[in-house]
N, C-alpha and C positions, 0 to 999 in steps of 0.2 A: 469597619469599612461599611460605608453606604448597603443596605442588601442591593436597591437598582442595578450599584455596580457592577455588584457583584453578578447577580445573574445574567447582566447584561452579558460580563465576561465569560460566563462558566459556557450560553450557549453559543456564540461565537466559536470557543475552544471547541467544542463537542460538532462544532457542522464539520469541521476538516479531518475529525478522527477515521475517515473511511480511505482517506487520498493516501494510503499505504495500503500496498494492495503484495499478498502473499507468494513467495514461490516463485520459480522459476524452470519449470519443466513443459512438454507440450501439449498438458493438460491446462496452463496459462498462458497460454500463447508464444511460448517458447519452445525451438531445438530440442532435442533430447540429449541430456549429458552427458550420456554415455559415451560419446566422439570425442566431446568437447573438452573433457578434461577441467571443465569448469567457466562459468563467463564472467564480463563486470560490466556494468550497467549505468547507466544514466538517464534521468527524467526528468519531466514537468510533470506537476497538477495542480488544474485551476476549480476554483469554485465559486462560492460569492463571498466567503468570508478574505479571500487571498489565496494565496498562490506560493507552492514548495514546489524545490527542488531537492536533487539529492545524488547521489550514485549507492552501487550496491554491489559487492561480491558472491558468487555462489558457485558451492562445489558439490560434488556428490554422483547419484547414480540414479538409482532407484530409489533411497534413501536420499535426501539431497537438505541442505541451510546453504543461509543466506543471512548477510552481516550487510546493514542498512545505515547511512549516516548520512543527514539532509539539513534546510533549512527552511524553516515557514515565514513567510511574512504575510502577517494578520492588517490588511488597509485599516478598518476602524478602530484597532488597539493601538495604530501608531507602532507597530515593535512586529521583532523574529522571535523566533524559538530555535530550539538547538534538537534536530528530532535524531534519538538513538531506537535503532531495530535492529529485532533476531526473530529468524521463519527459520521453518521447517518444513517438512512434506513430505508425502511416501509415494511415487509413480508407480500404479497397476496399471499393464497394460491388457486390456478385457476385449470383448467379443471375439468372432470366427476366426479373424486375420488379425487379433491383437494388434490393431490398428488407434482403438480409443484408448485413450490414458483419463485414468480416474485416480484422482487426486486427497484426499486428508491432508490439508493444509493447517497450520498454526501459528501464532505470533506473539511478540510480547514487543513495546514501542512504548520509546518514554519522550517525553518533551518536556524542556527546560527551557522554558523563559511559556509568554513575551516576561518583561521584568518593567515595572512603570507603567502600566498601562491606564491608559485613560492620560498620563499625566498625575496619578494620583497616588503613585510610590507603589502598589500594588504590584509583585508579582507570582508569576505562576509556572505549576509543573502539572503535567497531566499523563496517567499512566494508562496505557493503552491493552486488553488482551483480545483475540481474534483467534476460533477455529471454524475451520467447514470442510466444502467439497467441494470439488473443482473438477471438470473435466470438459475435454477436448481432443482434436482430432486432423491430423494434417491432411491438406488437399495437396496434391502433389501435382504442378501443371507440367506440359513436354517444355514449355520454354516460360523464362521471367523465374518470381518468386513460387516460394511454397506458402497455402494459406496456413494456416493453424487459428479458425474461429474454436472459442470458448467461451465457458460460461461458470458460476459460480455463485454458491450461498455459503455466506459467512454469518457468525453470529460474535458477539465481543459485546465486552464489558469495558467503560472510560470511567477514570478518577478525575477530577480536577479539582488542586489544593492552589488555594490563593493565600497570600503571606504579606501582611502590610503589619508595622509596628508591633511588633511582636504579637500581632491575631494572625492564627489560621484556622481556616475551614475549607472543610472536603466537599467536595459532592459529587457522586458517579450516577452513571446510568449505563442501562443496555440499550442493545440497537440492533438490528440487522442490516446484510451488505447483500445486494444483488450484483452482482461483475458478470458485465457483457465485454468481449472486443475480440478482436482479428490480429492475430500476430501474422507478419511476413519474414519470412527467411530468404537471404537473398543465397546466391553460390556462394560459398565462403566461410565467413567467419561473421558477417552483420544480420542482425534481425531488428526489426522495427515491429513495436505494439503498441497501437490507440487502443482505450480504453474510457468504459463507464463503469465509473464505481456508483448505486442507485441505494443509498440508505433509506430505512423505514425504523420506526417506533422511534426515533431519534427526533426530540424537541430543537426545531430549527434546523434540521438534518438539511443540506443539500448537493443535487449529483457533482461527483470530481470528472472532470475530463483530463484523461494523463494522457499524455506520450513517454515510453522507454524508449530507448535504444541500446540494443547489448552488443558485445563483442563477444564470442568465446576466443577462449584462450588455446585452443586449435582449430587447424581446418579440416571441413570433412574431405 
């Protein structure tokens, strides 16, 4: 295969490796699970290379995973991918009034496809892993929602294998994730979180803008 293509595709692939963003406790912008008995979830993220979606399940406590399965579509490859995710996480809850939650987040995310890219019979898979820290903290108002601003450094490793005619070649690189955003909890069971995912060391890296929306699976 062409190399052009080739790298053309590999950095493409590698700018939307950050639009999976870990965890689901109030050290990320979300609830605490321990009410909730568990949430499920659904998103956007936009960037320049294109735009996923996805939804997501998560259970736990203090201890807490989360089970990920979305779809990317790549504008200049022409084509989606098929994105598989598994996080994990440990919620501390630290200072005087154990009000901050400090977070050890991790990940493993796989993507299968785009498949044909360019047009040129070319397809790909791209394996994704991610650990950091995370923490955050709720603002509790007398009336409306609750804030839960946070923040987060992640660090991760991306594979991308391209597969044309019986040739494959791999190429990975590392990168880091700076995660800024505002989760809101509304009475109930809905909580809504914008967010920026701000990669660095990542060739062609660029910022994802998400939106979640979660439901837990009880009310408080």
């Amino acid at each position: 295969m062409p190399r052009t293509c080739r790298s053309g595709i590999i950095v493409i692939l590698l700018a939307l490796v950050s639009s999976s963003y870990l965890g689901a406790q109030a050290c990320i912008g979300f609830p605490s699970l321990a009410a909730s008995g568990g949430r499920i979830a659904g998103g956007l993220a936009f960037s320049d290379p294109g735009i996923s979606f996805g939804g997501s399940i998560t259970g736990g406590s203090k201890g807490f995973g989360s089970v990920e399965a979305g779809i990317t579509s790549y504008d200049e490859l022409d084509g989606t991918s098929l994105d598989l995710g598994l996080s994990v996480g440990v919620a501390n809850e630290v200072g005087s009034d154990r009000r901050v939650s400090l977070c050890p987040v991790g990940g493993v995310q796989l993507s299968l496809g785009p498949n044909d890219a360019f047009g040129l019979g070319i397809d790909a898979r791209t394996l994704g892993l991610q650990a950091g820290l995370a923490v955050g903290f709720p603002v509790v108002a007398s009336e409306g929602p609750t804030l839960l601003p946070f923040g987060g450094l992640s660090f991760g490793y991306a594979r991308v294998t391209l597969s044309a005619e019986g040739e494959s070649v791999s190429e990975g690189e590392s990168y880091g994730i700076l995660s800024l955003g505002m989760g809101l909890a509304f009475p109930g069971r809905v909580s809504v979180r914008p967010s920026l995912g701000i990669p660095f060391g990542l060739d062609g890296g660029s910022t994802v803008v998400s939106l979640v929306l979660s439901l837990a699976l009880r009310g408080n």
